[in-house]
LUMLUM-84607 format. One record per residue (C-alpha): y, x, z; residue in one letter. Coordinates in Angstrom, 3 decimals. Layout:
[atom [Y, X, Z], A];
...
//
This chain:
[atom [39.503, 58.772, -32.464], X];
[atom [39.694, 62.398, -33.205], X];
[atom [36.829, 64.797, -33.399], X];
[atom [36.434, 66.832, -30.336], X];
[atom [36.459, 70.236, -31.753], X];
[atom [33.136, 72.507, -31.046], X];
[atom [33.920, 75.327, -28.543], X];
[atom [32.285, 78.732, -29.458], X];
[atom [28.664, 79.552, -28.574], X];
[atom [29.924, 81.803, -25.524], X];
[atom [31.603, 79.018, -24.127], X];
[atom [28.594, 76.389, -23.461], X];
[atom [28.286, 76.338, -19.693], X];
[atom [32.039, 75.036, -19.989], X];
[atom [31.905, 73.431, -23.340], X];
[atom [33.151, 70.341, -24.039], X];
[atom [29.789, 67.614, -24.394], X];
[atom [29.272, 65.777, -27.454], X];
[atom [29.220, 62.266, -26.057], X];
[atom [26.301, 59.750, -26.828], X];
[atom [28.799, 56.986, -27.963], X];
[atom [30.307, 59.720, -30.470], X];
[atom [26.856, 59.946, -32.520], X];
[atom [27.507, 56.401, -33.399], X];
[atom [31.106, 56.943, -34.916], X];
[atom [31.202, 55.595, -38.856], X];
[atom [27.578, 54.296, -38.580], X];
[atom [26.616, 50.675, -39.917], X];
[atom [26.643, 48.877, -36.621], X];
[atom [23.645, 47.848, -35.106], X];
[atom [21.917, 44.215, -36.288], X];
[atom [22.253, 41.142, -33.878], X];
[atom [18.384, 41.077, -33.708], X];
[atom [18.369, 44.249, -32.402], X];
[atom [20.835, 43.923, -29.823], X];
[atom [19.235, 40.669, -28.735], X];
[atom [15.847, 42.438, -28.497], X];
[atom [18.007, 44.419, -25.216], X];
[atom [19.638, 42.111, -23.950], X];
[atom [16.658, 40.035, -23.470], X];
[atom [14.290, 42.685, -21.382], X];
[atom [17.415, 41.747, -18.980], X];
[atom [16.538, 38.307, -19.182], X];
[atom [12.458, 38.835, -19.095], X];
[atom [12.781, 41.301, -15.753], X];
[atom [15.062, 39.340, -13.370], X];
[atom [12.927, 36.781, -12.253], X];
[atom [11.374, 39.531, -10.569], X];
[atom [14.774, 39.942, -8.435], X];
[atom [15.969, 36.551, -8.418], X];
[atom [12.789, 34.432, -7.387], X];
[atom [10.511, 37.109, -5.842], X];
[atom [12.655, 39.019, -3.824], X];
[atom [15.916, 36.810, -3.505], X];
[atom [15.581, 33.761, -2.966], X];
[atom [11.870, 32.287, -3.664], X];
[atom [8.683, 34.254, -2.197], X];
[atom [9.976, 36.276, -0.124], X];
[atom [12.186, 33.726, 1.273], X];
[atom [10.568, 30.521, 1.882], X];
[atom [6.694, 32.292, 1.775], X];
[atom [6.559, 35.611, 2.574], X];
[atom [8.802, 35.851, 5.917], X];
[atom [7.564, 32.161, 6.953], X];
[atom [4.904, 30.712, 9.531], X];
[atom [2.400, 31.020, 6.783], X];
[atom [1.763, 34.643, 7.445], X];
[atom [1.966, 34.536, 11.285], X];
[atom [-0.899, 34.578, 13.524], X];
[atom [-2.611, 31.205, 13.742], X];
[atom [-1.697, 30.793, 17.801], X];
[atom [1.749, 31.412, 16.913], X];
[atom [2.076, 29.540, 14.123], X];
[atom [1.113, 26.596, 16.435], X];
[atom [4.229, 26.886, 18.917], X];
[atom [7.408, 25.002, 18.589], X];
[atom [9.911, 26.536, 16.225], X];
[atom [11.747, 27.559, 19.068], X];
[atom [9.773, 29.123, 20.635], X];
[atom [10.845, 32.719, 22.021], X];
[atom [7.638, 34.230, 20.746], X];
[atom [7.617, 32.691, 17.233], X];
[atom [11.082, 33.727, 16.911], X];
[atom [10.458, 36.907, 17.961], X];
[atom [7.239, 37.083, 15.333], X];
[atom [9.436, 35.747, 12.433], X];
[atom [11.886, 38.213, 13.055], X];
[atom [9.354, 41.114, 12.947], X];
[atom [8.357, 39.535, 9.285], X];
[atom [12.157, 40.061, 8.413], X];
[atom [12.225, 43.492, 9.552], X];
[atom [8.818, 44.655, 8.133], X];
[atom [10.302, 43.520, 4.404], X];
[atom [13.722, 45.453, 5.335], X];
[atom [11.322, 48.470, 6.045], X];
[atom [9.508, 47.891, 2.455], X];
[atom [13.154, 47.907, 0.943], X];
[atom [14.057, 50.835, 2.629], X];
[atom [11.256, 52.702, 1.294], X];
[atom [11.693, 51.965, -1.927], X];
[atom [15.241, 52.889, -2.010], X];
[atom [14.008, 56.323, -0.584], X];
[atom [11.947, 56.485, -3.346], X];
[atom [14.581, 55.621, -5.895], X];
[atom [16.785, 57.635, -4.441], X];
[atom [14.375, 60.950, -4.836], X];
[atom [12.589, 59.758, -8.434], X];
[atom [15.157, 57.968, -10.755], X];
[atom [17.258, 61.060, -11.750], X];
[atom [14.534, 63.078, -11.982], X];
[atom [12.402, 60.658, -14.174], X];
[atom [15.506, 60.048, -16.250], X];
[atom [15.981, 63.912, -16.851], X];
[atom [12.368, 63.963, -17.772], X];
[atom [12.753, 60.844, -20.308], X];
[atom [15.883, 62.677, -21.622], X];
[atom [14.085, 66.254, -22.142], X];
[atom [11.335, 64.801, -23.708], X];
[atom [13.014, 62.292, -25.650], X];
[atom [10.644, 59.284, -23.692], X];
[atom [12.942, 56.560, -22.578], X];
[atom [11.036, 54.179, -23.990], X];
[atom [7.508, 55.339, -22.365], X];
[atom [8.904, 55.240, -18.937], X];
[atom [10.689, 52.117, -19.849], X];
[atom [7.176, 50.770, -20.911], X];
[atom [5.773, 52.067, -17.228], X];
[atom [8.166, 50.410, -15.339], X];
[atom [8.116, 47.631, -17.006], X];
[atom [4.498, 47.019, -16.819], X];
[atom [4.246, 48.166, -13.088], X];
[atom [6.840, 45.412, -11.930], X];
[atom [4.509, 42.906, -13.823], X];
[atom [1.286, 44.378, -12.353], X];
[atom [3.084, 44.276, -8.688], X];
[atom [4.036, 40.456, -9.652], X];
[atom [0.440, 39.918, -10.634], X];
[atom [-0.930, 41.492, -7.407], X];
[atom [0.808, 38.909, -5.324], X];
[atom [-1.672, 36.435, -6.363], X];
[atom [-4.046, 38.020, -4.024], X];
[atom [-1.364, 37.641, -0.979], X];
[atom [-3.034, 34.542, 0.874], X];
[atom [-1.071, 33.473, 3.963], X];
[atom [-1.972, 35.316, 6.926], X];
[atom [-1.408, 38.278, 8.620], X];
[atom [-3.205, 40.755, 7.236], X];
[atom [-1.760, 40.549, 3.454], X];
[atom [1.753, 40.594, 4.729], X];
[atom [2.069, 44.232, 4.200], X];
[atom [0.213, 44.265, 1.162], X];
[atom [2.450, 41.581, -0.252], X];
[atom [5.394, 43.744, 1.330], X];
[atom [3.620, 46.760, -0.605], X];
[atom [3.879, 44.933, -3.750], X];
[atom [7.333, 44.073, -3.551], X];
[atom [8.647, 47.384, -2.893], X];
[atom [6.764, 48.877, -5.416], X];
[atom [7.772, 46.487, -8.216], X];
[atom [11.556, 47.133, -6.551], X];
[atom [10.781, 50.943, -7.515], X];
[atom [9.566, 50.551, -11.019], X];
[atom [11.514, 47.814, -11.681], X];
[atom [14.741, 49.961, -11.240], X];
[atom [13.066, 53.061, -12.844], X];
[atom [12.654, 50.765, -16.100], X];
[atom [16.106, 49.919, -15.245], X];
[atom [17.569, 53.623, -15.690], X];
[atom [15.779, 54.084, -19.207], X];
[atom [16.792, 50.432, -20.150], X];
[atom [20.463, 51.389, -19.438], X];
[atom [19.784, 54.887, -21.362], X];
[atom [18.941, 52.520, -24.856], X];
[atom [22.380, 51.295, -24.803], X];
[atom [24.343, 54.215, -26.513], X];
[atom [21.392, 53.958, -29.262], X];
[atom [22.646, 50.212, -30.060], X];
[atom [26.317, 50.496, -29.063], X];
[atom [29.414, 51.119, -30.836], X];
[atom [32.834, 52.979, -29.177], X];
[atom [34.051, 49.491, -31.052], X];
[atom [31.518, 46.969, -29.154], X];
[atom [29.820, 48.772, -25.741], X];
[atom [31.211, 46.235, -23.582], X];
[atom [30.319, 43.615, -25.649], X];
[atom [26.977, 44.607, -25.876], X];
[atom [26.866, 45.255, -22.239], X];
[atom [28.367, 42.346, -21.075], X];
[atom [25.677, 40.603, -22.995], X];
[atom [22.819, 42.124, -21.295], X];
[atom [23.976, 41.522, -17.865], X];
[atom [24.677, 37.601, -18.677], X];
[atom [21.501, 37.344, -19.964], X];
[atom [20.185, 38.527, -16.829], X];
[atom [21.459, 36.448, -14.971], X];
[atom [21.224, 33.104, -17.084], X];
[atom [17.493, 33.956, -17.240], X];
[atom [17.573, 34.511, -13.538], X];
[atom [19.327, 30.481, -13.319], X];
[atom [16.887, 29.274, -15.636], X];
[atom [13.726, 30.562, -13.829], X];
[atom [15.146, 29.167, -10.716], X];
[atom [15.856, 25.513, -12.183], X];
[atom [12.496, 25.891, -13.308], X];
[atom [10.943, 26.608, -9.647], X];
[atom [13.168, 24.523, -8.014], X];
[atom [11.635, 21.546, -10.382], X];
[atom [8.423, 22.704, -9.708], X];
[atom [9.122, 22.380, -5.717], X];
[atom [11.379, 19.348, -6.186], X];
[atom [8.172, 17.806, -8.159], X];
[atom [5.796, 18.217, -5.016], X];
[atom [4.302, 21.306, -6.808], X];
[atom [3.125, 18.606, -9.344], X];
[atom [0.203, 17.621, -7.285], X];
[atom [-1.154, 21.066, -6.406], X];
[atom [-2.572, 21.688, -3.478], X];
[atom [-0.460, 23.737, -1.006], X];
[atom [-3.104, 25.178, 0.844], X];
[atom [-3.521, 29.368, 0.398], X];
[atom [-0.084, 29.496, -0.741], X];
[atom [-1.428, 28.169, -4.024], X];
[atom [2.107, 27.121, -4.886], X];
[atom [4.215, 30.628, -3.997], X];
[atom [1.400, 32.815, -5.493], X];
[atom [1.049, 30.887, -9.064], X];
[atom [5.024, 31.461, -8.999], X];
[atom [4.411, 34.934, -8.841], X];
[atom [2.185, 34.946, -11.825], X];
[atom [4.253, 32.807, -13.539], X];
[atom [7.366, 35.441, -13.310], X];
[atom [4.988, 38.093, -14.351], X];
[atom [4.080, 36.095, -17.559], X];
[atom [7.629, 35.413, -17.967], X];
[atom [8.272, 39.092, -18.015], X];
[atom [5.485, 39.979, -20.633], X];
[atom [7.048, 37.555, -23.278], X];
[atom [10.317, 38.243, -22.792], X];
[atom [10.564, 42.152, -22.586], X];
[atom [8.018, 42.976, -25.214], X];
[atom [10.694, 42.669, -27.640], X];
[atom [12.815, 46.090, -27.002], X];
[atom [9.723, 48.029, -27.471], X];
[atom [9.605, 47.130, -30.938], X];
[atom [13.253, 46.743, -32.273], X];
[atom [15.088, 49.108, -29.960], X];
[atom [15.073, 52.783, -31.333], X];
[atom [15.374, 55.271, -28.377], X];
[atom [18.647, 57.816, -28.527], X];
[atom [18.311, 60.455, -31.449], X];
[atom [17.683, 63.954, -29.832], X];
[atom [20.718, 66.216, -31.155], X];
[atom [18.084, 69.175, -32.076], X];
[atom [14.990, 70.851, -30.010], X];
[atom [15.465, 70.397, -25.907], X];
[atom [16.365, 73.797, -24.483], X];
[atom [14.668, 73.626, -21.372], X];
[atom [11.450, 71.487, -20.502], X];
[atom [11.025, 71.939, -16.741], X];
[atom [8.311, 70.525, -14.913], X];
[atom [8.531, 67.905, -12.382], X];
[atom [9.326, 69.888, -9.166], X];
[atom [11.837, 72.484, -11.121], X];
[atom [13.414, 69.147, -12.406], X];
[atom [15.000, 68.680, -8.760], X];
[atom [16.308, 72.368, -8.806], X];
[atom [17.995, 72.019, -12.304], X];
[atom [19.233, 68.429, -10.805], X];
[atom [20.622, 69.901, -8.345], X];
[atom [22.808, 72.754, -10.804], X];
[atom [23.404, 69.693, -13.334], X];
[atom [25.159, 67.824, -10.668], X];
[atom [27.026, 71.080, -9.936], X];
[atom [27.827, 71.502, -13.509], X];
[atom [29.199, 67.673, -13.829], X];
[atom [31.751, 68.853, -11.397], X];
[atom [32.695, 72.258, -12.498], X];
[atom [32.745, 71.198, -16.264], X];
[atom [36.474, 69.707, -16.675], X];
[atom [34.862, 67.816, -20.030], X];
[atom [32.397, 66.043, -17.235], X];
[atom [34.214, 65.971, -14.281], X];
[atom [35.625, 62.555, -14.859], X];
[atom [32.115, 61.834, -14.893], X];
[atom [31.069, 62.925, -11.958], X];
[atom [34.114, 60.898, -9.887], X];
[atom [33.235, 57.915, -11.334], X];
[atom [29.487, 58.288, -10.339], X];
[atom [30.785, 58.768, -6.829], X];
[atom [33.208, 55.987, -6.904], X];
[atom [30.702, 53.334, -8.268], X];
[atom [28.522, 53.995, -5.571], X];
[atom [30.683, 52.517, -3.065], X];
[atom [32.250, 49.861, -5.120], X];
[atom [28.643, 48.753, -6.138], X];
[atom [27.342, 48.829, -2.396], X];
[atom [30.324, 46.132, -2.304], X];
[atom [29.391, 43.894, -4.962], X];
[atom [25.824, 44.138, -3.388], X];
[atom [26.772, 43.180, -0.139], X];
[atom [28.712, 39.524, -1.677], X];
[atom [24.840, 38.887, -3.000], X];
[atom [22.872, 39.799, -0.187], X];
[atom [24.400, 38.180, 2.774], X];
[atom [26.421, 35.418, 0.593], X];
[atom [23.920, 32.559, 1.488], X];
[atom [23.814, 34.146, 5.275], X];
[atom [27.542, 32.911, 4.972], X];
[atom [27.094, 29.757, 3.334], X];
[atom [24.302, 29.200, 6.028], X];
[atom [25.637, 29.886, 9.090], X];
[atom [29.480, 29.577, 8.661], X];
[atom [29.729, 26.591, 6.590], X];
[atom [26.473, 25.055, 7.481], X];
[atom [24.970, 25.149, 3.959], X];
[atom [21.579, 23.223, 3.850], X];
[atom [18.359, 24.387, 1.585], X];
[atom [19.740, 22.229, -1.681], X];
[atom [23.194, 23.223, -0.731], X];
[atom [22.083, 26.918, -1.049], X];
[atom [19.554, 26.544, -4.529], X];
[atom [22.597, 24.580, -6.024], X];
[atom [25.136, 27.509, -4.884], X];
[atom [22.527, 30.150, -6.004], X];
[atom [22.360, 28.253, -9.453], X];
[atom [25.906, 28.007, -10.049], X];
[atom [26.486, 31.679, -9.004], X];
[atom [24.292, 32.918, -11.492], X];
[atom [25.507, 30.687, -14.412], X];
[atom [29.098, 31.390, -13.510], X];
[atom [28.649, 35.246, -12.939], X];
[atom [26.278, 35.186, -16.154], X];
[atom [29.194, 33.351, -18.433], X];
[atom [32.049, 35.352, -17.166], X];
[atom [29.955, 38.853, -17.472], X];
[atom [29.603, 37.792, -21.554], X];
[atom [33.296, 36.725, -21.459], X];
[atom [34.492, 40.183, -19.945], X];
[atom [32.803, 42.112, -22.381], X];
[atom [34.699, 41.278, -24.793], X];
[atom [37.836, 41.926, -22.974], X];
[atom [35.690, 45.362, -22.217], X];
[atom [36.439, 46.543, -25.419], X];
[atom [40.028, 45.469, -25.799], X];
[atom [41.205, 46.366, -22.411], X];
[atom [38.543, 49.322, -21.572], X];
[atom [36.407, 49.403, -18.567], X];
[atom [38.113, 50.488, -15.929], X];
[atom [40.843, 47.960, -16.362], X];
[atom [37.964, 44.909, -15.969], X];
[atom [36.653, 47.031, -13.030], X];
[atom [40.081, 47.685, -11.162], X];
[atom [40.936, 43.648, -12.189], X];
[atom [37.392, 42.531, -11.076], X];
[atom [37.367, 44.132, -7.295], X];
[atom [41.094, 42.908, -6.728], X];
[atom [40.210, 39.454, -7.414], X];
[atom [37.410, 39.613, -5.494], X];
[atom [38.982, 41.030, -2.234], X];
[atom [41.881, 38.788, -2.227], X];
[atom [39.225, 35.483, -2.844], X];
[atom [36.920, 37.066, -0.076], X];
[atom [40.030, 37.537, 2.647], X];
[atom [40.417, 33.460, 1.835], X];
[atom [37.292, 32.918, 2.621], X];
[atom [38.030, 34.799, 5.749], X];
[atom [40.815, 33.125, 6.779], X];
[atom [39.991, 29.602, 5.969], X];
[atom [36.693, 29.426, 6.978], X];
[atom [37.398, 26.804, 9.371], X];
[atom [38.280, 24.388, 6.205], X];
[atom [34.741, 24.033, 6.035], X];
[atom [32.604, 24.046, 2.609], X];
[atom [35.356, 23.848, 0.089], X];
[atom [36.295, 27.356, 0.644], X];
[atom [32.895, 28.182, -0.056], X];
[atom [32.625, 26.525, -3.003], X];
[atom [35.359, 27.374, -4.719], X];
[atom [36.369, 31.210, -3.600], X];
[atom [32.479, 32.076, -3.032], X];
[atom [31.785, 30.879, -6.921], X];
[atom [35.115, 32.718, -7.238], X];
[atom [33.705, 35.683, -5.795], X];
[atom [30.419, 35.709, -8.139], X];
[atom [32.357, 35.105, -11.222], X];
[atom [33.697, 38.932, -10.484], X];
[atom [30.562, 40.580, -9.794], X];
[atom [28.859, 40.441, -13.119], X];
[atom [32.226, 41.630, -15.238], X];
[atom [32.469, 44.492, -12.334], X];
[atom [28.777, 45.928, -12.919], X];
[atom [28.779, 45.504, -16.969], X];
[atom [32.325, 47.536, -17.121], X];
[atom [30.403, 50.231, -14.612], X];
[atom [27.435, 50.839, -16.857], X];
[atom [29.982, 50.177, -20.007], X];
[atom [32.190, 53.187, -18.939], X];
[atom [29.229, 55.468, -18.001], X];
[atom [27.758, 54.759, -20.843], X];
[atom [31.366, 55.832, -22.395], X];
[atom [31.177, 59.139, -20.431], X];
[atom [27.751, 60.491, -20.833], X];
[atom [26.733, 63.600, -22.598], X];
[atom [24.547, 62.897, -25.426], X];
[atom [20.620, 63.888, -24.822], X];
[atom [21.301, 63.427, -21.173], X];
[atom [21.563, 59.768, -20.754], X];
[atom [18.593, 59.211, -18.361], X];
[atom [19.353, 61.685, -16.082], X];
[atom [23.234, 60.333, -15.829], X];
[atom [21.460, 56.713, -15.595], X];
[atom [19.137, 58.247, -13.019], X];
[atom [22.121, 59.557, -11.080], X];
[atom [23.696, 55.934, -11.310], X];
[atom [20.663, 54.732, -9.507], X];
[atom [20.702, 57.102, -7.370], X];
[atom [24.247, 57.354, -6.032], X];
[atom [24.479, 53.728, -5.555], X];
[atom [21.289, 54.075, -3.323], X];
[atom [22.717, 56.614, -1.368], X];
[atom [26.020, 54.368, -0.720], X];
[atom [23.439, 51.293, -0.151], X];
[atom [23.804, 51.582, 3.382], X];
[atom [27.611, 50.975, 3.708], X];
[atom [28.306, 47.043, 3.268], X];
[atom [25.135, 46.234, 5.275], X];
[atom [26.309, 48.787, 8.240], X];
[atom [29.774, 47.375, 8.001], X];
[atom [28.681, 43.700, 7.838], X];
[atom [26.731, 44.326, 11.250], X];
[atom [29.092, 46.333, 13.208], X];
[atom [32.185, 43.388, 12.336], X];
[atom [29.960, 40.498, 13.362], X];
[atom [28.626, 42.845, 16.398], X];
[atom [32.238, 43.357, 17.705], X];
[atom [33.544, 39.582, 16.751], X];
[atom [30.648, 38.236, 18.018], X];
[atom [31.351, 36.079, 14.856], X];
[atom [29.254, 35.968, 11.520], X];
[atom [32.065, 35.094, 9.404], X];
[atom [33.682, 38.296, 10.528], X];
[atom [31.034, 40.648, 8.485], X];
[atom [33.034, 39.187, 5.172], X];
[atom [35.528, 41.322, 6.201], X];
[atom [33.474, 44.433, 6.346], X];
[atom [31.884, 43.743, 3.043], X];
[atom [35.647, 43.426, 1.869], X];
[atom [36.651, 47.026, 3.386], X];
[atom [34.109, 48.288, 1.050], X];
[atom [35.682, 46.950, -1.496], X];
[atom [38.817, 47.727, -1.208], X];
[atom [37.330, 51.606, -0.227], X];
[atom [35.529, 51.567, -3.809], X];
[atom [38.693, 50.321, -5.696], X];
[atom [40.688, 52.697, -4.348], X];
[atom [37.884, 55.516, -5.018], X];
[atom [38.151, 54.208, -8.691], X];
[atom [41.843, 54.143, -9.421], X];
[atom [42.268, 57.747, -9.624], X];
[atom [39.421, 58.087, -12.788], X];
[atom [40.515, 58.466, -15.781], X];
[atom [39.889, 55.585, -18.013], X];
[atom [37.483, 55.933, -20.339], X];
[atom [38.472, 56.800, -24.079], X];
//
């Protein structure tokens, strides 16, 4: 690769950005132990998604009899009133989520440009980090009943918004341990270890239930809140690690600007506008707005995926565990597989490959639905083996494209755009099934999304 040559001082509002993946040209590359150290706060964190807010608490606790009111409780299951209560639990933890994507939506640039200017990732890495474990350890206080629903739903959202605050600093460490030679790699490896943690908590949980709780008593939610503590515990060991082997980005020389926090949304607001009138980070910018919708897609095949299995091809509770399993072992495997192929084939070519294959195995889904499980099995696992490579090539070719000493702010804009897009496969998943009268018609929608963000993404130019 050439050198990019250094415009003249005059020239810096339009000068071409040194690149953080550039700093690492013709250095020693990084040690295994190192990279493992990263790849493993991956591993240590998703419990917090994959139990707590996926499929576990939340799930089978949280939005459950157990928190209704006593009288209700007591009524037959279908009952028009306990129905209607059980629903209200739904909506109240949609409202949580909601928040806290407001929240991330307004914070994570900003924080990110904050981390950048004072050369911090690692601090606000530490915060969020240890925030999502306090809000896991605070849901040992959320007894069944009605009056710690909120205050479990409180929890949740606000481990949701440090969790994904860590997130945009953890994402930020990667140019200081990747290679131009090995960034997919290296990416690829962190988001399979994410999710193969994620399987093995839930084999572990699942034993636990499977084992009658191993005689504990199931009163208080004993059970759901000692999981909770469990993934919190699980975090501590298993994130600790990047804090001590993981050196932050180097600074390229003295910040020129420290800003406080409210003038960081103003100087957001011209560094946006600068991404797109800068022809060096243009590309940038396009592919920020193009992963938003794409990754609003891939959302939507996790979020209502066991809806599908559920209610169109009448998945039971250990029909939906053993899917969940084998989603997140194959997506897990494939995501380490791809990243190699990341760095032979670049990222947007595993992107553009990733959302083709999984529109054409969602349409079969749609149109053999009335096959009956086998579809599922085979074209939904298809489906999940897609997602991982998809959102490792995404943070791979950001990570490609990012000006160096600016990498949390461009993470925090990640986070950020793909909030603002959040609302797209869920809206489109409703208004289908509202119109079919037909569940298995809101695949279609979440496909249309798809197909929206590959088409978004085609036009980018691939990343060097």
């Amino acid at each position: 690769m050439s050198e990019i040559p250094r415009p003249p001082a005059a020239a810096d509002s339009e000068a071409v950005p040194v690149l953080g993946l550039q700093r690492a040209l013709g250095t020693t590359p990084t040690k295994k132990s190192t990279i493992l150290s990263w790849a493993l706060w991956d591993w240590g964190l998703q419990p917090f998604n994959t139990i707590i807010v996926t499929f576990i608490f939340t799930a089978l606790y949280l939005t459950t009899e157990a928190f209704l009111p006593p009288g209700v409780a007591a009524l037959d299951d279908d009952h028009p009133a306990k129905v209607a209560t059980l629903a209200e639990l739904a909506s109240g933890l949609g409202w949580g989520s909601t928040v806290a994507g407001l929240l991330i939506l307004g914070l994570a640039p900003v924080l990110g440009q904050q981390a950048d200017a004072h050369g911090r990732q690692k601090l606000w890495l530490g915060i969020g980090t240890a925030g999502t474990v306090l809000a896991m350890l605070a849901l040992w206080f959320a007894e069944p009943g009605p009056r710690y629903f909120w205050f479990a739903v409180a929890m949740i959202s606000l481990g949701i918004v440090l969790g994904e605050i860590a997130s945009v600093n953890y994402n930020a460490l990667l140019v200081s341990i990747a290679t131009p030679a090995n960034i997919g790699r290296v990416s690829g490896l962190g988001w399979g270890f994410g999710y193969v943690g994620g399987v093995v908590a839930l084999i572990l949980v699942v034993v636990f239930y499977m084992g009658d709780w191993f005689g504990l008593p199931e009163e208080n939610g004993l059970p759901f809140r000692l999981i909770a503590v469990g993934c919190a515990v699980w975090a501590i060991g298993f994130c600790l690690p990047v804090f001590f082997a993981v050196p932050e980005p180097a600074p390229l020389g003295k910040p020129e600007r420290r800003v406080g926090f409210f003038q960081s949304y103003a100087q957001l607001a011209r560094d946006v506008v600068g991404l797109y009138r800068n022809p060096a980070t243009r590309n940038t910018f396009w592919f920020l707005l193009s992963s938003a919708v794409f990754r609003d897609g891939l959302a939507g095949v996790f979020a209502f995926g066991a809806v599908i299995a559920s209610q169109v091809f009448d998945f039971g509770f250990i029909d939906i565990v053993i899917f969940g399993i084998a989603a997140n072992l194959i997506a897990g495997l494939s995501t380490i597989i791809a990243g190699r192929w990341d760095d032979t084939f670049g990222p947007k070519a595993i992107i553009v490959f990733a959302l083709s294959g999984m529109i054409v195995a969602g349409l079969v889904v749609f149109a053999f639905a009335s096959v009956g499980k086998p579809v599922f099995w085979i074209f939904g696992l298809i489906l999940c083996a897609f997602v991982g490579p998809a959102q490792s090539a995404g943070r791979s070719f950001l990570a490609r494209v990012t000006p160096a000493g600016r990498e949390g702010e461009i993470f925090g804009l990640y986070a950020t755009t793909g909030r603002a897009a959040s609302w797209m496969s869920s809206a489109l998943w409703a208004s289908f099934i509202a119109i079919a009268g037909s569940t298995v018609f809101g695949v279609l929608g979440i496909m249309i999304v798809l197909l929206v963000g590959l088409a978004l993404v085609l036009p980018v130019k691939a990343a060097r």
